[in-house]
C-alpha distance (Angstrom), angle and dihedral (degrees) to the residues before:
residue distance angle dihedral
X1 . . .
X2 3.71 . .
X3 3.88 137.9 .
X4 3.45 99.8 -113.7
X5 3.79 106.0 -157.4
X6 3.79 119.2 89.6
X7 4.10 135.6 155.3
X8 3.60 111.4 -125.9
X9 3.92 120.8 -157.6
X10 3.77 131.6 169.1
X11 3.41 118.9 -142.6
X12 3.75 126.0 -144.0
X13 4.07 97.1 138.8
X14 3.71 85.7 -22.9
X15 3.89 92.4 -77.3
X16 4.22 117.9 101.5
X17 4.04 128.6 47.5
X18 3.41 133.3 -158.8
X19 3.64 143.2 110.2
X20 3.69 147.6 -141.1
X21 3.89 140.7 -172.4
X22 3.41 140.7 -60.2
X23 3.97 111.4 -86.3
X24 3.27 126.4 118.9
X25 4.19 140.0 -169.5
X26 3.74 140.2 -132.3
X27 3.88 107.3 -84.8
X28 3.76 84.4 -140.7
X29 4.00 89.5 63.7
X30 4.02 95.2 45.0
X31 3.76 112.0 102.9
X32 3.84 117.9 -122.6
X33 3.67 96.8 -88.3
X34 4.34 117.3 -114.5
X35 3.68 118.3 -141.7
X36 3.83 117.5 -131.9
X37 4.31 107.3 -94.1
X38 3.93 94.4 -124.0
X39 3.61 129.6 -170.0
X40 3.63 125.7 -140.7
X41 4.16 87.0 -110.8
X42 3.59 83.4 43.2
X43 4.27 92.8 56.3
X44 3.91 83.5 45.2
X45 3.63 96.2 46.5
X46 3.84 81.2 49.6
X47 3.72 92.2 62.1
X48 3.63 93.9 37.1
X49 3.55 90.8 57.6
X50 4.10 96.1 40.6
X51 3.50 87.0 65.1
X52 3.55 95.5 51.1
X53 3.75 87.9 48.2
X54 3.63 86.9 62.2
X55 3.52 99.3 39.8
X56 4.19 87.5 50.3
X57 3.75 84.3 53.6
X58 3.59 104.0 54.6
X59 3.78 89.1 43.5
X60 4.13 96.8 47.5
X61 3.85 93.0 49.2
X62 3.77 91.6 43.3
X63 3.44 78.9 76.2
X64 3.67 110.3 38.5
X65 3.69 95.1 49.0
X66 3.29 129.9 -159.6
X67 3.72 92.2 -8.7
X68 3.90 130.8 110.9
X69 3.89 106.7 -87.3
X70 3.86 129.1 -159.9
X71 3.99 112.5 -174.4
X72 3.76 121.8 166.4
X73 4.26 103.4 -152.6
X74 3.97 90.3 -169.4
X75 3.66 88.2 59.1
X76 3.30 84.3 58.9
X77 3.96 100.8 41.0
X78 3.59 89.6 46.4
X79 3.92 92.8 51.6
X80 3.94 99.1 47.7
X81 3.71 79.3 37.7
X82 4.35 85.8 69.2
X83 4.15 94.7 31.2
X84 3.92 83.0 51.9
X85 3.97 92.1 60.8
X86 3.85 87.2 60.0
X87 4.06 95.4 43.8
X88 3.59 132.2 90.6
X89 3.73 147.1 168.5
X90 4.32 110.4 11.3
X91 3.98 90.0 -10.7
X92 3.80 90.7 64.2
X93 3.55 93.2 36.6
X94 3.81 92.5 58.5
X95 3.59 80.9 46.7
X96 3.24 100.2 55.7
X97 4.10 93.1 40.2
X98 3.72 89.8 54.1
X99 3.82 96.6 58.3
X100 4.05 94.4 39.9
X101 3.73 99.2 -109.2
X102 3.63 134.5 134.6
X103 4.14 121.0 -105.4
X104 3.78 102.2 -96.7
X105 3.69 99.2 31.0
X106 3.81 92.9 106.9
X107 3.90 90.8 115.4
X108 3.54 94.2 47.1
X109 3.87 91.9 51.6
X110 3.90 85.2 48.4
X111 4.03 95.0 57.4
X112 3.85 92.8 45.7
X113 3.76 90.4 49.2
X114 3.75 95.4 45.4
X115 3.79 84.6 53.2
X116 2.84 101.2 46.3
X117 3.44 85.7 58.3
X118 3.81 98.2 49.6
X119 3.72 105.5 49.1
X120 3.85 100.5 35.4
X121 3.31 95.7 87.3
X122 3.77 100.7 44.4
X123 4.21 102.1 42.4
X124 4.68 84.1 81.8
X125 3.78 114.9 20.6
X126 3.68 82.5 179.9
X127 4.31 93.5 68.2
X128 3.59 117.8 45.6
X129 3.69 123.6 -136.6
X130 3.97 130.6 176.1
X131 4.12 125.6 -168.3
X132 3.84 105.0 -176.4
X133 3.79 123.7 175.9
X134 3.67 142.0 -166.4
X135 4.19 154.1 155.4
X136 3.30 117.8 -132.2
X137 4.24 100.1 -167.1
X138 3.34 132.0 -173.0
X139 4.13 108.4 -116.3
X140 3.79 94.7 -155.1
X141 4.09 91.6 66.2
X142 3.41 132.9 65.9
X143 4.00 108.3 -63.8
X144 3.59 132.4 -118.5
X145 3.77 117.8 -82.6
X146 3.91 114.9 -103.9
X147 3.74 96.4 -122.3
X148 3.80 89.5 47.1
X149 3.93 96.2 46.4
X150 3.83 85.4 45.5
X151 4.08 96.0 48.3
X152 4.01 93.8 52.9
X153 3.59 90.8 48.5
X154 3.71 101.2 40.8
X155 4.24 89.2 41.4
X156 3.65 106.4 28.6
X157 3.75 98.3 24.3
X158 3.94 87.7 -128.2
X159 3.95 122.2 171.9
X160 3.87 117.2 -128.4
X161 3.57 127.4 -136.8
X162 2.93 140.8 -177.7
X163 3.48 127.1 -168.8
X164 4.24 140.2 157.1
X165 3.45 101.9 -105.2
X166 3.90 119.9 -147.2
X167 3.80 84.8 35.1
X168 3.45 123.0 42.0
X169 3.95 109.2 54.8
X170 3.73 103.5 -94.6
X171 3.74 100.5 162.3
X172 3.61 89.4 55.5
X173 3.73 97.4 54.8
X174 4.02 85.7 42.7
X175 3.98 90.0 60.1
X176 3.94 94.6 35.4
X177 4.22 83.5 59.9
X178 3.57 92.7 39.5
X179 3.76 97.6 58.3
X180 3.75 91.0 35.3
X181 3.86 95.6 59.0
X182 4.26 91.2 42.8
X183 3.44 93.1 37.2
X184 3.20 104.9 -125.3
X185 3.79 97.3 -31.4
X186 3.78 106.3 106.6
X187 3.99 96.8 32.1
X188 3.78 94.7 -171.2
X189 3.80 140.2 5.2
X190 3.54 111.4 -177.0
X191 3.72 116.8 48.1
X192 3.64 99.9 -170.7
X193 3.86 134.8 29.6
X194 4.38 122.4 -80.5
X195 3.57 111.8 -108.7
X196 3.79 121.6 -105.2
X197 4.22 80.9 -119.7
X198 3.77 85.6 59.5
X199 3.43 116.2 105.7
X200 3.57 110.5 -166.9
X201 4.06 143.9 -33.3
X202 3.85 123.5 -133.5
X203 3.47 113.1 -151.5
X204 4.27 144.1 -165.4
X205 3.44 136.9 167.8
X206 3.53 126.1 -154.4
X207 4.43 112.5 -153.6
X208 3.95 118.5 -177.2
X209 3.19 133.4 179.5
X210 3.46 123.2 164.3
X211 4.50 140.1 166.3
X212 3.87 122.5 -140.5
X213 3.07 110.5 -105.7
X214 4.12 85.2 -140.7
X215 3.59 116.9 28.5
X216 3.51 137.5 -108.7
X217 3.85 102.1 -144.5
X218 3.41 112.1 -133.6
X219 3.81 90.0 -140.0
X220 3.63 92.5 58.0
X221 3.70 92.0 59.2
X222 3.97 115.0 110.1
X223 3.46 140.2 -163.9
X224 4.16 104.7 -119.8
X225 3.67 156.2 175.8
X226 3.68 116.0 -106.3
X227 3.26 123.7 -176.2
X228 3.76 121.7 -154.5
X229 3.97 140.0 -141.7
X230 3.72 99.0 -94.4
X231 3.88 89.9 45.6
X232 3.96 105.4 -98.9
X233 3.49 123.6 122.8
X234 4.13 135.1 -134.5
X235 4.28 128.1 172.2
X236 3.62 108.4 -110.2
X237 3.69 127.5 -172.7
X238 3.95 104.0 -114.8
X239 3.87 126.0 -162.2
X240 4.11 112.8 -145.8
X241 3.31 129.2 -164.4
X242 4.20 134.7 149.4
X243 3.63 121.8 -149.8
X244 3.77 148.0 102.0
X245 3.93 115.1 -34.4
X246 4.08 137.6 164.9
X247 4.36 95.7 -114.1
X248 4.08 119.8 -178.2
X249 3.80 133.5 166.8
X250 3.99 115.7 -140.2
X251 3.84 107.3 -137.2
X252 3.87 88.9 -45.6
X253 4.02 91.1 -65.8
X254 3.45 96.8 99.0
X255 4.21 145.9 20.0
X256 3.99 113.0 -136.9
X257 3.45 131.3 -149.8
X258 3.75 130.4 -173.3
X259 4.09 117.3 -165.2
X260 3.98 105.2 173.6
X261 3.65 133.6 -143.2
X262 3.66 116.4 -129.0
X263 3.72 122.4 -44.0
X264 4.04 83.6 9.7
X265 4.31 88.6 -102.0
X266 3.64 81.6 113.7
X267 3.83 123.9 57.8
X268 3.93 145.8 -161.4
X269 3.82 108.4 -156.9
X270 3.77 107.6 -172.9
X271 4.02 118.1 -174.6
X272 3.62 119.2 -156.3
X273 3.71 109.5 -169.0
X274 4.23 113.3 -137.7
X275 3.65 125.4 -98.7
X276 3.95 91.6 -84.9
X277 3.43 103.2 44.2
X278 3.56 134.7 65.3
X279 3.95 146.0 -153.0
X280 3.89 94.6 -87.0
X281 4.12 95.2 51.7
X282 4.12 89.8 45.4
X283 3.47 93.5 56.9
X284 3.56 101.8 38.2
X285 3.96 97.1 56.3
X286 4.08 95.5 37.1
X287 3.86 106.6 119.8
X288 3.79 125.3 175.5
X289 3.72 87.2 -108.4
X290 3.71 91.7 57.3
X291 3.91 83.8 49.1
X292 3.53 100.2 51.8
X293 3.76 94.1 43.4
X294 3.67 97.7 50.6
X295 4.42 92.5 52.2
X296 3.69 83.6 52.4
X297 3.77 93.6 46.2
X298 3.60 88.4 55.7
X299 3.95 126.5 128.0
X300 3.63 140.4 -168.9
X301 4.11 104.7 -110.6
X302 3.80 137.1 172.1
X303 3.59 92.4 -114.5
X304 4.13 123.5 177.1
X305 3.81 103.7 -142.3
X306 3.99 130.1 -155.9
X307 3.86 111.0 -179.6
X308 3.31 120.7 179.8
X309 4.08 122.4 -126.8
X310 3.70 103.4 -119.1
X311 4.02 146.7 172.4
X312 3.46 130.4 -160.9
X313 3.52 153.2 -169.6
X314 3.60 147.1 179.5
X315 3.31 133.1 179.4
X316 3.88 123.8 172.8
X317 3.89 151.0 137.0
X318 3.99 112.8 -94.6
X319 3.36 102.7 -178.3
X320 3.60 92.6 76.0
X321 3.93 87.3 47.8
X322 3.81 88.0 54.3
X323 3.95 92.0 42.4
X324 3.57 85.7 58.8
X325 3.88 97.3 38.2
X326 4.45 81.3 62.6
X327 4.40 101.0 -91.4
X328 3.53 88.1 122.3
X329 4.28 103.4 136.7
X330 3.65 89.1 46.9
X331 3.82 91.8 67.3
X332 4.02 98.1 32.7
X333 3.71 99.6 54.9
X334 3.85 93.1 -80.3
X335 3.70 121.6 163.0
């Protein structure tokens, strides 16, 4: 039997999660693989934004529980990153609070996005990943400023709409663009129409897609017992395979494992916490610190691997996370 309870993170600077299944390409036919160019705002923007990764984390599955959780925190970044153009005064400040940077760094936080942007694609043709953006504003109130229209274009290569809201079907053209840009992943985002009060929605999608870079052979994979945090058990089907993999140990709270995608640009980090620990104490005392020290304390290991075969889905409300994180004006009419 296995513990079933694991934190999953992907690693592309430490900032995006997800997953995908278990196929895998000829090294000969992966391209060399090309680091990210980084600045040294960029690196701390990078640490900035780890530890609001972590902080998101704790927050979002405060709420959902016990149950699987899938959050993206450069969504996130990247869409305060656009309302933050159009902020001043205490709104931005909040903002700016939230996400860990320093008042004034707006233009810094622009350039990392807007790289982000540009070279995530091209770093592993092998995996595929998407970042779209857009507004969605309502027509009938005031509309947005020039230079901020212009900036989320230019910078985060955002759409602008414009549309009457309360009238012309806005939640329908929300979903339509959401499934479009995951393809077909997240179906639908709004399940009811904006408000005619409502003055606009900022939107990004997040689409990965990536290969192992060593296979899980489907003829390996087993149907087994798993046996969960609170005791109870449940059949899983689990991949297996034994090879070569970066392994660490985070001040003897957790084990670490690191399975890449592709020409290794793209990572999985998975966490499983030690015998005497659990989910909840993991995630409450992981810092970026912690995270940064533990990918450098990596090694290469013979490792035996069981993974289980998984879906999941969450679907949840994050203004109230980010109301509670401290972006408070920017959902009350602030500045």
């Amino acid at each position: 039997m296995m513990k079933r309870d694991f934190i999953i993170l992907l690693s592309f600077l430490s900032l995006l999660s997800g997953c995908e299944k278990s196929l895998t390409v000829p090294v000969d036919q992966l391209i060399e693989r090309k680091d990210f160019v980084l600045t040294r705002a960029d690196r701390e923007i990078i640490q900035a934004n780890n530890a609001f990764a972590f902080n998101l984390f704790r927050k979002v599955t405060a709420k959902t529980g016990e149950k699987s959780t899938m959050i993206s925190p450069l969504s996130v970044t990247i869409g305060l990153g656009m309302v933050n153009n159009g902020a001043a005064g205490e709104t931005q400040n909040e903002i700016n609070r939230v996400l860990g940077y320093e008042p004034g760094s707006m233009e810094d936080l622009n350039a990392f996005c807007q790289s982000m942007l540009a070279q995530s694609a091209g770093v592993d043709p092998s995996t595929t990943i998407d970042l779209a953006n857009a507004a969605v504003v309502n027509r009938t109130l005031i509309p947005l400023k020039d230079s901020f229209s212009k900036t989320i274009q230019e910078v985060y290569d955002a759409e602008v709409i414009y549309k009457e809201f309360g009238r012309d079907d806005v939640m329908g053209l929300i979903n339509k663009w959401c499934s479009e840009k995951t393809r077909g992943q997240i179906p639908f985002l709004l399940q009811e129409q904006p408000k005619s009060s409502e003055y606009a929605h900022f939107l990004n999608a997040v689409y990965f897609k990536g290969i192992w870079s060593s296979k899980f052979k489907k003829s390996d994979t087993k149907r087994t017992v798993f046996k969960l945090e609170d005791g109870s058990e449940t059949t899983v089907s689990m991949m297996w395979q034994r090879g070569k993999f970066n392994y660490g140990v985070m001040d003897n709270i957790c084990e670490a494992l690191c399975l890449p995608y592709g020409n290794q640009a793209y990572r999985m980090i998975i966490l499983l916490p030690r015998e005497d620990k659990t989910i909840g104490y993991v995630k409450n005392v992981l810092t970026s610190t912690k995270w940064s020290k533990l990918l450098e304390g990596m090694e290469g290991l013979e490792v035996d691997v069981k993974f289980p075969v998984f879906e999941t889905t969450t679907n949840m409300r994050l203004q109230d996370v980010l109301f509670e994180m401290g972006i408070r004006q920017a959902f009350h009419g602030g500045d």
